[in-house]
LOTIDREN-298914 format. One record per residue (C-alpha): x, y, z. Coordinates in Angstrom, 2 decimals, decimal comma. Example, Ala and Ser with C-alpha at 12.3 -4.5 7.8 and 13.67 -1.06 7.14 Angstrom:
<pts>
<pt <12,30; -4,50; 7,80>> <pt <13,67; -1,06; 7,14>> 
</pts>
This chain:
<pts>
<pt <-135,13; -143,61; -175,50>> <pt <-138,47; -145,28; -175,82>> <pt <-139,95; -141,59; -176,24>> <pt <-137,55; -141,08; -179,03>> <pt <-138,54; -144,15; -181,30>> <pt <-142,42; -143,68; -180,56>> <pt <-141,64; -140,10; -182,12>> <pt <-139,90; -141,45; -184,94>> <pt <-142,66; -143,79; -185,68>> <pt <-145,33; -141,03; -185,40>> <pt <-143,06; -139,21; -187,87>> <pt <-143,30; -142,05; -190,37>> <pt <-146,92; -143,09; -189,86>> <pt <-147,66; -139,44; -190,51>> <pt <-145,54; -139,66; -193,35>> <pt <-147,60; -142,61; -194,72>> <pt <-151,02; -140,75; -194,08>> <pt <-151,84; -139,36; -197,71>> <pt <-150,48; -142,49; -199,15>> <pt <-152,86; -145,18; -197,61>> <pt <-155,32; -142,68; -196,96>> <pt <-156,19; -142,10; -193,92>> <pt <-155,08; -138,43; -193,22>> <pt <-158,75; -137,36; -191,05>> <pt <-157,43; -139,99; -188,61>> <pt <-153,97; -138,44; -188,36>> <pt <-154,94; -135,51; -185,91>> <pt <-156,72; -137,89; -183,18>> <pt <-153,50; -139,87; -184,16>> <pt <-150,90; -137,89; -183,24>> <pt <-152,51; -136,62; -180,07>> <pt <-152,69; -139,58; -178,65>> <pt <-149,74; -140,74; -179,41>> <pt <-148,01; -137,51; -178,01>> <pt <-149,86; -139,01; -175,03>> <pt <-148,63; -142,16; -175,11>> <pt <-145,22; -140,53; -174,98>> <pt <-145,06; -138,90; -172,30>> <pt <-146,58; -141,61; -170,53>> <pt <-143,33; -143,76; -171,59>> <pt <-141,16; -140,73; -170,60>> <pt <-142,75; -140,39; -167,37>> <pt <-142,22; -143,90; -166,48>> <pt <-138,26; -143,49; -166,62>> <pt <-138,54; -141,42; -163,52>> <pt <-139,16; -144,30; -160,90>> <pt <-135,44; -145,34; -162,59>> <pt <-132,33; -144,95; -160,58>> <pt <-128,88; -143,99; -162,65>> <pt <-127,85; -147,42; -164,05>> <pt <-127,45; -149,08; -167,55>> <pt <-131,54; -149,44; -168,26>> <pt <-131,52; -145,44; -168,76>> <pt <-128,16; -145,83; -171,42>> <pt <-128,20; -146,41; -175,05>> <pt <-126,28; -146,21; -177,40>> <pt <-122,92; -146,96; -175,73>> <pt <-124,07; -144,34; -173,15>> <pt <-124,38; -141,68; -175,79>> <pt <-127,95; -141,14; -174,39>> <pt <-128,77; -141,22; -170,76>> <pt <-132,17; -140,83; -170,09>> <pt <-132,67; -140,10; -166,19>> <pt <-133,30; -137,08; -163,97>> <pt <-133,43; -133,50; -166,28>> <pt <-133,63; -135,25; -169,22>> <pt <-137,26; -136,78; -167,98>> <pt <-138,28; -133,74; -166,29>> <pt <-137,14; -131,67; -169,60>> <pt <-138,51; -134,54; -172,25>> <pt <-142,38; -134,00; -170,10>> <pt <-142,28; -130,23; -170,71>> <pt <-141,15; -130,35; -174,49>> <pt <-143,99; -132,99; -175,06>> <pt <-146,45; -131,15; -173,00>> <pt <-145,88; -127,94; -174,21>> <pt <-145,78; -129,74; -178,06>> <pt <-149,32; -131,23; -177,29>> <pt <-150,65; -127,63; -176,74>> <pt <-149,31; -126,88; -179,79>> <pt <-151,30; -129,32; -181,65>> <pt <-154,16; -128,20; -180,11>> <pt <-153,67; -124,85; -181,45>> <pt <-151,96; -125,88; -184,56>> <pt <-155,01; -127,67; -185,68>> <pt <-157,01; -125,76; -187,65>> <pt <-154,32; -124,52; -189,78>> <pt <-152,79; -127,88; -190,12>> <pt <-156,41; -129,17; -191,64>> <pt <-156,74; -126,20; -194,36>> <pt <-153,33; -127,13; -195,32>> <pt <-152,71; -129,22; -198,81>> <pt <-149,53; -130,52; -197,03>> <pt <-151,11; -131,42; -193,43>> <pt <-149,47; -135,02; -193,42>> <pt <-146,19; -133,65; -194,19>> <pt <-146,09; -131,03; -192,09>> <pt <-146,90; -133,19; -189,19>> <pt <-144,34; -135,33; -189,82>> <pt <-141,56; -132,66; -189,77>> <pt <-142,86; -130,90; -186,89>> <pt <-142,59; -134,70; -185,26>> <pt <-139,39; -135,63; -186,17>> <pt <-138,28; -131,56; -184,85>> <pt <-139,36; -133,10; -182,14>> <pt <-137,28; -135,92; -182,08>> <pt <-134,41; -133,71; -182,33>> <pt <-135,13; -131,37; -178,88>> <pt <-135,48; -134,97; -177,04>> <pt <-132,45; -136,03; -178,19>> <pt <-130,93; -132,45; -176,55>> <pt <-132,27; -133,10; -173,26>> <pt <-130,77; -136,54; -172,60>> <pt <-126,83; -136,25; -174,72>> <pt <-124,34; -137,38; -173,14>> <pt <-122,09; -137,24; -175,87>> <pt <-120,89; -134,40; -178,34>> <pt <-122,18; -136,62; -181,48>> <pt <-125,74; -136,95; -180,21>> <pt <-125,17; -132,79; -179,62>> <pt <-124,55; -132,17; -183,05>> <pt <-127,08; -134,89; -184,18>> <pt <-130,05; -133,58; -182,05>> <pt <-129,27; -129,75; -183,49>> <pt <-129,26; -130,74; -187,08>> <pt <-132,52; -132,67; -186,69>> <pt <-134,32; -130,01; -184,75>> <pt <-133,04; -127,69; -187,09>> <pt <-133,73; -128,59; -190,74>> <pt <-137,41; -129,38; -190,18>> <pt <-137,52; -126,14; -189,51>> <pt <-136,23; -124,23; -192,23>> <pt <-138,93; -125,71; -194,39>> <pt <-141,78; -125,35; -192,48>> <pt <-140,30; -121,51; -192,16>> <pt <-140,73; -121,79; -196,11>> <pt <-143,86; -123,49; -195,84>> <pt <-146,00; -120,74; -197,26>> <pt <-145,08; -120,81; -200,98>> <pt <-146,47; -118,14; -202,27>> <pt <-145,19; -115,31; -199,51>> <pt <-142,25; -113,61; -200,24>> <pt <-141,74; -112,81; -196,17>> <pt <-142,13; -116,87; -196,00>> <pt <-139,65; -117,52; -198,76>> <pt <-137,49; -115,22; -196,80>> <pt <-137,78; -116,68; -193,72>> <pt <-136,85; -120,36; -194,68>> <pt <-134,17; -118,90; -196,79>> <pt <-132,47; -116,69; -194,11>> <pt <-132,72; -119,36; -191,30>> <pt <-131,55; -121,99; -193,56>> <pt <-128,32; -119,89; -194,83>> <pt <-127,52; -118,43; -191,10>> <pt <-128,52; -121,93; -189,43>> <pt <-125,87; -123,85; -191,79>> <pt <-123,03; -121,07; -190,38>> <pt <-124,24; -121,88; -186,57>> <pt <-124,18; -125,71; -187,43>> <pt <-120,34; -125,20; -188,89>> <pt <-119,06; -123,58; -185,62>> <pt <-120,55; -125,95; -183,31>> <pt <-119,05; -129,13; -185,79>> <pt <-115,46; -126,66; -185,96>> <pt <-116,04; -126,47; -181,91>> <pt <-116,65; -130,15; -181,30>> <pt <-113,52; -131,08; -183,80>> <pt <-111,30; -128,41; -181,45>> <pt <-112,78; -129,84; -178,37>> <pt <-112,51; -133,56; -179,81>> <pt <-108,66; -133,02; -181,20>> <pt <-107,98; -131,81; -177,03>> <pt <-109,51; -134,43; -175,76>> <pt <-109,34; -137,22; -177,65>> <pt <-113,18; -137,86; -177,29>> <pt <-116,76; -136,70; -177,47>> <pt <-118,37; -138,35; -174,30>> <pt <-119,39; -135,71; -171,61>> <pt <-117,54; -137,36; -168,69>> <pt <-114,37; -138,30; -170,24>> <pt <-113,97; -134,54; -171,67>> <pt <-114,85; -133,92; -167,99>> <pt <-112,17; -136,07; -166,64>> <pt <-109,46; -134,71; -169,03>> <pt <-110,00; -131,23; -168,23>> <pt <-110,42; -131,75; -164,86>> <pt <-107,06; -133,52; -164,91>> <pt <-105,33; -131,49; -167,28>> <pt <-106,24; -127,91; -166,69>> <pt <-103,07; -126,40; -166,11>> <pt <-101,79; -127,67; -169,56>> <pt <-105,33; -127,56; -171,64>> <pt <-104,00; -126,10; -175,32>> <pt <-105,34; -122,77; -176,37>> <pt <-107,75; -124,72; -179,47>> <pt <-109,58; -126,31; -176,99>> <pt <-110,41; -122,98; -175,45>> <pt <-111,34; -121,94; -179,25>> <pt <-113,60; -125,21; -179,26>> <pt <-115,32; -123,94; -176,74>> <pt <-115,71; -120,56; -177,85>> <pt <-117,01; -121,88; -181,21>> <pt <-119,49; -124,61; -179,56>> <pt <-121,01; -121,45; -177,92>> <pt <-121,29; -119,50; -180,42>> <pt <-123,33; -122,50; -182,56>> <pt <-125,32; -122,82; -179,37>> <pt <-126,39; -119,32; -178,89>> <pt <-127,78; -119,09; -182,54>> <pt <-129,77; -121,84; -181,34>> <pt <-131,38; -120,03; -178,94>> <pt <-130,94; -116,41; -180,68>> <pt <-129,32; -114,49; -178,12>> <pt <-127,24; -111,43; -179,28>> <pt <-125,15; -110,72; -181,20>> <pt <-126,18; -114,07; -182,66>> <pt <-129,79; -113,09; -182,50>> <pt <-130,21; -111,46; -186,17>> <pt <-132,12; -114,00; -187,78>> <pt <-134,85; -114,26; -185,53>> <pt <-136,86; -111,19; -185,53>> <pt <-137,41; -111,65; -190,17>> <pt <-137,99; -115,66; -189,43>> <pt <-140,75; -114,97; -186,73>> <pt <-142,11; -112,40; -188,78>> <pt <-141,92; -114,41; -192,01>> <pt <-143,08; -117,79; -190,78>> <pt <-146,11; -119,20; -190,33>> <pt <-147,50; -117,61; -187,18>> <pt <-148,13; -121,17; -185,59>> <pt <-144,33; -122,10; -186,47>> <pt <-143,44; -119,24; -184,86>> <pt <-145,37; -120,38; -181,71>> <pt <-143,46; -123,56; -181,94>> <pt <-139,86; -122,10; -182,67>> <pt <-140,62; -119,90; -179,63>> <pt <-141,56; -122,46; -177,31>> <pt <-140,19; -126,15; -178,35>> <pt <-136,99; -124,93; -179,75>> <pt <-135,89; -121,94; -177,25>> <pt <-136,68; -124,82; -174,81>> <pt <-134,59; -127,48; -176,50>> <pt <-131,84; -124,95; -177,10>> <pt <-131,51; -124,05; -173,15>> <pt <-131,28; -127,52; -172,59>> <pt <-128,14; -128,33; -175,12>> <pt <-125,82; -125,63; -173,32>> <pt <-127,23; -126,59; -169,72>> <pt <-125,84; -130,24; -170,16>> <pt <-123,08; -129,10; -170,95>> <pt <-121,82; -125,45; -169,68>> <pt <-124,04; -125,95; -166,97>> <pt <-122,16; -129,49; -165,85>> <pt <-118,36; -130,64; -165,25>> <pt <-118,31; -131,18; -168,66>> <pt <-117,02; -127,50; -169,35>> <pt <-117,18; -126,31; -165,84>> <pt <-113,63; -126,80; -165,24>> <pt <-113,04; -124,11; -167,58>> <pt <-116,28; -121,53; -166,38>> <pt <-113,33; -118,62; -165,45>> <pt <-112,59; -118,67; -169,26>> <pt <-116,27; -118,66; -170,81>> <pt <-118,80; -117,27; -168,22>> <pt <-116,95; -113,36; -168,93>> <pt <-118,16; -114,40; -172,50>> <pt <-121,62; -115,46; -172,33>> <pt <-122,20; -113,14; -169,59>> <pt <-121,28; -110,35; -172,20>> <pt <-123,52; -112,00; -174,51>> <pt <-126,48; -111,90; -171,40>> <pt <-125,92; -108,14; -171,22>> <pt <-126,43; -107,42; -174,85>> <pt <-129,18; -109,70; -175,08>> <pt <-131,18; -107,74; -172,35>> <pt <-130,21; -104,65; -174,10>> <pt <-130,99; -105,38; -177,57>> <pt <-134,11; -107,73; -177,28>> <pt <-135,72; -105,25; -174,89>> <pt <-135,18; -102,04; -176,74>> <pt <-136,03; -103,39; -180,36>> <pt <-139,35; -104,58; -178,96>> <pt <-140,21; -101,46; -177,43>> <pt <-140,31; -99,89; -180,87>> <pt <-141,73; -102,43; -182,86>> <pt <-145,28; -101,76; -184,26>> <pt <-146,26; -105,76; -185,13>> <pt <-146,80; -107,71; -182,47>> <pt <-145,53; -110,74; -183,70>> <pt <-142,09; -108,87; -184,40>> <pt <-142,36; -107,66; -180,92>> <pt <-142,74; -111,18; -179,20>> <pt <-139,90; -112,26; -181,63>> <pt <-137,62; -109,58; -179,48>> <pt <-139,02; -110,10; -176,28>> <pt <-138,19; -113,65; -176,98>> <pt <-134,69; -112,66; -177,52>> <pt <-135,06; -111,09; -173,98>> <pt <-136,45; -113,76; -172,71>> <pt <-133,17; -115,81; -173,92>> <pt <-130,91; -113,64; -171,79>> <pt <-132,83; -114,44; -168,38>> <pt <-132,03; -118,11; -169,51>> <pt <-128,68; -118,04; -170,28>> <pt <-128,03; -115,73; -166,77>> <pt <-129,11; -118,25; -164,97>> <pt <-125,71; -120,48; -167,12>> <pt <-123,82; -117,65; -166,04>> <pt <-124,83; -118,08; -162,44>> <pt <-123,92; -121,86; -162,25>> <pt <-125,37; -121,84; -158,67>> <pt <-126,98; -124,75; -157,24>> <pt <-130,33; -123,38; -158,35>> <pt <-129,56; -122,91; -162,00>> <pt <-130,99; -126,01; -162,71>> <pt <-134,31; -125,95; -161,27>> <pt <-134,78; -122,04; -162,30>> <pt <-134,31; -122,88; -165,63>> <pt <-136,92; -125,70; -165,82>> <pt <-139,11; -123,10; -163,98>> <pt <-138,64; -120,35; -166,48>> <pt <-139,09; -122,63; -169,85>> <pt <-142,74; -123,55; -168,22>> <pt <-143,36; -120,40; -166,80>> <pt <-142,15; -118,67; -170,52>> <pt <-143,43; -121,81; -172,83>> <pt <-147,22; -121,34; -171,25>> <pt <-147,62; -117,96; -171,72>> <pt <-146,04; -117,80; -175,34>> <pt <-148,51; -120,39; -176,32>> <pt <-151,26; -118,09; -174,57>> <pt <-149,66; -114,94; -176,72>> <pt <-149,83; -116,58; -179,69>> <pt <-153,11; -118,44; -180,01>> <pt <-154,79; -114,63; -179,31>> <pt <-152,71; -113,35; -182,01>> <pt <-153,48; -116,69; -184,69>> <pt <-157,13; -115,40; -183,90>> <pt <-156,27; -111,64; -183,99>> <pt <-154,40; -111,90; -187,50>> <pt <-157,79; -114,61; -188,85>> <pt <-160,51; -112,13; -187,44>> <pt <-158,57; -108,48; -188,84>> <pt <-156,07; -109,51; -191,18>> <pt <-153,38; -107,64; -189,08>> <pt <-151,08; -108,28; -186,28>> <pt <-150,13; -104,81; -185,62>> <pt <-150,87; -103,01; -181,98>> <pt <-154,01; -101,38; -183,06>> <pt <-155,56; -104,57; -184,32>> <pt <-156,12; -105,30; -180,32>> <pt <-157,83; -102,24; -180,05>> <pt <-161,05; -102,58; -178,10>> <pt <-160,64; -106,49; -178,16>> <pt <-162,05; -105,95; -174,15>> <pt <-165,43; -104,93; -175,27>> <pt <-165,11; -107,18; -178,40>> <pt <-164,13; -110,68; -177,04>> <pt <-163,58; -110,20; -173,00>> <pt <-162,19; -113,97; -173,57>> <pt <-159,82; -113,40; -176,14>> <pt <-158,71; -110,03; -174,03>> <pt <-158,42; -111,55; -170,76>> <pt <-156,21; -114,25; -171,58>> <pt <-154,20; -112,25; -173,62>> <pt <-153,43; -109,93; -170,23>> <pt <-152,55; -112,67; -168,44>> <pt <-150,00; -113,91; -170,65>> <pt <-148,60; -110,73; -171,30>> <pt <-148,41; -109,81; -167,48>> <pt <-146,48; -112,95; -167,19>> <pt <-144,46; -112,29; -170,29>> <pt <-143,48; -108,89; -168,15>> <pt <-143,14; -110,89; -164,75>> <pt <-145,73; -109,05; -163,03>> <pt <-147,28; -111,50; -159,48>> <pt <-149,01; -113,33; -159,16>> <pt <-148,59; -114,77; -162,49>> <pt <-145,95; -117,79; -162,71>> <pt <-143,65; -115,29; -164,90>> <pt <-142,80; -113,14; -161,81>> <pt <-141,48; -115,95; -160,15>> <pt <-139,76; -117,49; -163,19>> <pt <-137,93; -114,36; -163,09>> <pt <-137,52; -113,99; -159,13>> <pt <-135,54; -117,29; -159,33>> <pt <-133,37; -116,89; -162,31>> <pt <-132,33; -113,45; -160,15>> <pt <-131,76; -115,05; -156,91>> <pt <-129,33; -117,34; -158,53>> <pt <-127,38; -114,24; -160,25>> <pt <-127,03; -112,48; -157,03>> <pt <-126,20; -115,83; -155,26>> <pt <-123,58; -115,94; -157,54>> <pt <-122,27; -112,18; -157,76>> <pt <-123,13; -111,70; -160,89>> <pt <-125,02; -107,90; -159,90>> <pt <-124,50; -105,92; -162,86>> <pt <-126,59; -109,12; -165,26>> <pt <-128,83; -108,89; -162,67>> <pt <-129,54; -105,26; -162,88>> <pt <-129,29; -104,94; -166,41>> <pt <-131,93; -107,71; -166,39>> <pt <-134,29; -105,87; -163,53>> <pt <-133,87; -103,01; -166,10>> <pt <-134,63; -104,94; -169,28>> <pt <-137,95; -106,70; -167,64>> <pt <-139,20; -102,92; -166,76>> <pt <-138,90; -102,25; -170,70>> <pt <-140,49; -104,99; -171,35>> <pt <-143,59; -103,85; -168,89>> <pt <-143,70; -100,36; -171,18>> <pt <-144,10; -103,08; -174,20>> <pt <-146,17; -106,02; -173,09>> <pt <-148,40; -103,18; -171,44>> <pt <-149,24; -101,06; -175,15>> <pt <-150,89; -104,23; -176,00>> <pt <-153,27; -103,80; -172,60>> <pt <-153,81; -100,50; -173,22>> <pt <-154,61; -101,02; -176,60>> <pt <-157,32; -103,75; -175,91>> <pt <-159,32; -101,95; -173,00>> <pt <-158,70; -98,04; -173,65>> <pt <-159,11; -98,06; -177,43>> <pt <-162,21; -98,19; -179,58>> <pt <-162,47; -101,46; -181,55>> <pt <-162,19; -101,71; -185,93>> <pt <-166,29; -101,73; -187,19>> <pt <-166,91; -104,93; -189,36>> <pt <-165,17; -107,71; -187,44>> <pt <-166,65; -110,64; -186,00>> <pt <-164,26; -111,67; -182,82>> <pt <-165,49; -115,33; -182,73>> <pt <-163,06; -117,97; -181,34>> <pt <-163,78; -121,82; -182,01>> <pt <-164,51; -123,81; -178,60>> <pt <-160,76; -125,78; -179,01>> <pt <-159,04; -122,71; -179,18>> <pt <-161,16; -121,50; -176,21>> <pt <-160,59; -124,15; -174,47>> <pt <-156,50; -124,45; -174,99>> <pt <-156,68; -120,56; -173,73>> <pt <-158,88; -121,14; -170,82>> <pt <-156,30; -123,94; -169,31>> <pt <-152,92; -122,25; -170,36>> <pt <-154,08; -119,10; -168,70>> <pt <-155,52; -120,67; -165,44>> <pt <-152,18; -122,85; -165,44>> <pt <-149,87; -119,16; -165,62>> <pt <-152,15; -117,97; -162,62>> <pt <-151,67; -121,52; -160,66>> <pt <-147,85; -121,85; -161,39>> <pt <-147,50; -117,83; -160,34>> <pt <-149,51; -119,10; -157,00>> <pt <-147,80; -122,52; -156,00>> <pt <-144,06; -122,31; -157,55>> <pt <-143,48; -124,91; -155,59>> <pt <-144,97; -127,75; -158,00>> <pt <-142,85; -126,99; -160,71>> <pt <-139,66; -126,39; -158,18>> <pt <-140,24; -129,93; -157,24>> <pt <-140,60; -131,76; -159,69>> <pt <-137,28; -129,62; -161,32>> <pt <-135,39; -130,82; -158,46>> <pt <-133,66; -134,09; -160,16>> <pt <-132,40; -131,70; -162,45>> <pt <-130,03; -130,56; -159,66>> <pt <-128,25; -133,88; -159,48>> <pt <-127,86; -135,32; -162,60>> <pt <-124,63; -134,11; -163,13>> <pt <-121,63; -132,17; -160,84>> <pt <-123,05; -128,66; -161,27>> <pt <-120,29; -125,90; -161,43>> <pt <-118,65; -124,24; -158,65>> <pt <-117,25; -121,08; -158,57>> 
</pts>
C-alpha cells in the first residue's frame, strides 16, 4: 500500500514540475524514487498474512504474489526510464508525460494486490486511460492519432464487459470481495444461476483485451505500430504484466476456481487462437515493431496456458515468464528506439549489416530475440519449458502442442531479424552510435536474459510465495 501512495505522490510532484520549475531535477527524481519504492515493497515480504498487509477494509492485501509481482512491475518500470529518457527530455510535455506513465503505474500495483472486484475494475481503468493519451501523444502523426483513438474506443468496450461481468457476478453473489464470492460458489455450486456464469464470461472477455489475446487481440498490432515506440515498450512489458496478474488473482484462485469446468474450455479456445494468430501474422509482417506487437500476442497465449493449466506451478511459471518475456522486450526495443533514430525505419532491412555496423547493438539484439524464440540457454527457453510442464501436468496436450508449434514460427520470425543483421550488407550514410545509458541498460538486460536462462532457479524462488497466497485450483 505504501508503494501505491509513494507512486501517487511521484505522480503529483511530477505533475507540479513545470509549474515551480524544476523539471531538470525530475528525471534523477523519479528514479530514485522508483527506488525508494521498491525498497518499501520489498520490505512487506518479511510480513506474515495478517491485518498490517490489509487496507482498505481488506480490499487490498499486500503479501506474497502481490510483493513478488509489485518488485518486477517496478523493476522492469525503472528500466524503462532508463531507456525512456532521452525521448522524455526532447519532449515539450516531459513533466506530464511522467506523471501519467506514474500514475499507469499506480494502476498495475493496484492489480497485483485486489482482493476485491472494485479495486479490479479501479486498477484497469487507471492503468488504462493514461494510456490512451500517451498512445496519442504524438500530435502531429496520423498513425499516433490513430492509435490513441482506436485503443481509447475498443478499451471503453473491454472496460463495459468487465463492469457488465462484475454487476452479473455481484447480483449472484451478493458481493465483490474475492473470498466471499469464493465461499458462495463454493457453497452454492449446484444451484449457481446461469448470469453468474455470463459474469464470468464477460469479466474474461474485459480481461483478455487487457492483455490482447485473440479474438480480443485486434487493437494491438495499429496501437503498437502507432504509438510512440517507447510506449510501446511499456504497454508490452508493464501492462501485459499487470494484465496476467488481474486474471491470475482471480481465475487462477478459489475465487472462480469452483467454476474452472465451465471457463477453462473457453480461455483454452482463446489460448489456441492466440498461438495461431499471433504467430502467423508476425511471420509475415515486414516492420519490426508490428512484428513484436504479434509475437507479443503470442507471447499472451503461453501466459494465459499456464491459467488454463491451474497446476500447482502456474503460479511460479507465470512470474518466471513475465521476467523472462519483460527483459528481453525491453532488450528488443531499446535496439529498435536506436534502429528507427539512426535509419529512420523499423522495417527488417533496416538491421541489415547492423553486425559489422554496431557488434553491440547486434549482439544484444540476438540475445533478446533468441529468448523471445525460447532458444537455451537464454532465460526464454526456460520461461517456456515451465509454462509447458504445467500444461502437460495438467492434460492440457493439444495447447501444449499448438504452443511447441507456435514458438517454432516464431524461431522462422525472430531469426529474419538475425539473418538480416549478420548476412546482409549494411545502408551507406548511417552513423550506428548508441549513447553510453542506452549501452549500458542493454549490456545488463542482456547479461540478466543469459543469467536467468543459466540459474532459473533464482527467479523460481523467489516466485514461490506466489504458490500460497491463495487456494490454487484443482482439477
Amino acid at each position: 500500500m505504501k508503494a501505491i501512495l509513494l507512486l501517487s505522490g511521484l505522480g503529483i510532484i511530477a505533475l507540479f514540475a513545470e509549474l515551480f520549475r524544476f523539471r531538470k531535477a525530475l528525471y534523477p527524481i523519479v528514479i530514485l524514487g522508483l527506488l525508494g519504492t521498491i525498497a518499501t515493497a520489498v520490505s512487506y515480504w518479511w510480513y506474515d498474512d495478517g491485518e498490517y498487509n490489509k487496507y482498505f477494509a481488506g480490499m487490498i492485501d499486500f503479501q506474497g504474489s502481490a510483493v513478488v509481482l509489485s518488485v518486477i512491475i517496478l523493476s522492469v518500470a525503472l528500466l524503462w526510464f532508463v531507456m525512456s529518457a532521452n525521448y522524455l527530455r526532447t519532449q515539450t510535455s516531459e513533466t506530464d508525460h511522467t506523471a501519467l506513465v506514474l500514475f499507469a503505474l499506480v494502476g498495475a500495483l493496484i492489480l497485483t494486490c485486489y482482493t476485491n472486484l472494485t479495486m479490479l475494475f479501479l486498477g484497469v481503468e487507471i492503468l488504462s486511460i493514461p494510456l490512451y493519451v500517451l498512445a496519442g501523444s504524438r500530435k502531429n502523426d496520423l498513425g499516433s492519432n490513430e492509435s490513441a483513438f482506436k485503443y481509447f474506443i475498443l478499451g471503453a468496450f473491454a472496460s463495459a464487459f468487465l463492469l457488465f461481468g462484475i454487476a452479473l457476478v455481484f447480483g449472484a453473489t451478493g458481493s465483490f470481495d474475492n473470498r466471499a464470492i469464493a465461499v458462495f460458489v463454493e457453497a452454492n455450486k449446484a444451484t449457481l444461476p446461469g448470469f453468474f456464469y455470463g459474469g464470468v464470461i464477460l469479466m474474461m472477455i474485459g480481461l483478455l483485451f487487457k492483455i490482447s489475446a485473440a479474438p480480443f487481440h485486434f487493437w494491438a498490432p495499429d496501437v503498437y505500430q502507432g504509438a510512440p515506440t517507447v510506449y510501446t515498450a511499456f504497454m508490452s512489458t508493464v501492462v501485459k504484466t499487470a494484465a496476467i496478474v488481474a486474471i491470475m488473482r482471480i481465475f487462477l484462485t478459489s475465487v472462480f476456481g469452483g467454476v474452472g469446468e465451465f471457463w477453462i474450455p473457453i480461455m483454452g479456445v482463446c489460448v489456441g487462437l492466440t498461438f495461431v494468430i499471433g504467430n502467423l501474422s508476425a511471420a509475415v509482417q515486414t516492420s519490426v515493431k508490428r512484428m513484436l506487437a504479434f509475437s507479443s500476442i503470442s507471447h499472451a497465449g503461453f501466459l494465459l496456458l499456464a491459467v488454463v493449466a491451474a497446476s500447482s506451478f502456474s503460479a511460479k511459471s507465470i512470474i518466471f515468464y513475465t521476467v523472462a518475456y519483460s527483459v528481453a522486450s525491453l532488450v528488443a526495443f531499446s535496439v529498435l528506439l536506436n534502429i528507427i533514430r539512426i535509419t529512420g525505419g523499423d522495417d527488417v532491412e533496416s538491421f541489415n549489416g547492423l553486425g559489422k555496423k554496431s557488434p553491440l547493438l547486434a549482439a544484444v539484439m540476438t540475445i533478446a530475440l533468441l529468448s523471445l524464440a525460447g532458444i537455451p540457454p537464454t532465460a526464454g527457453f526456460f520461461a517456456k519449458y515451465y509454462v509447458l510442464t504445467a500444461a502437460f501436468s495438467s492434460d492440457h496436450y493439444w495447447l501444449a502442442i499448438i504452443g511447441i508449434l507456435g514458438s517454432l514460427v516464431g524461431v522462422y520470425y525472430y531469426f529474419r531479424i538475425i539473418i538480416a543483421m549478420y548476412f546482409r550488407e549494411a545502408k551507406e550514410g548511417a552513423e550506428y552510435s548508441v549513447d553510453a545509458q542506452h549501452q549500458a541498460l542493454m549490456f545488463v538486460t542482456a547479461v540478466a536474459t543469459i543469467v536467468i536462462g543459466l540459474l532459473p532457479d533464482l527467479i523460481l524462488n523467489i516466485g514461490a510465495p506466489a504458490a500460497v497466497v491463495a487456494e490454487t485450483l484443482q482439477k
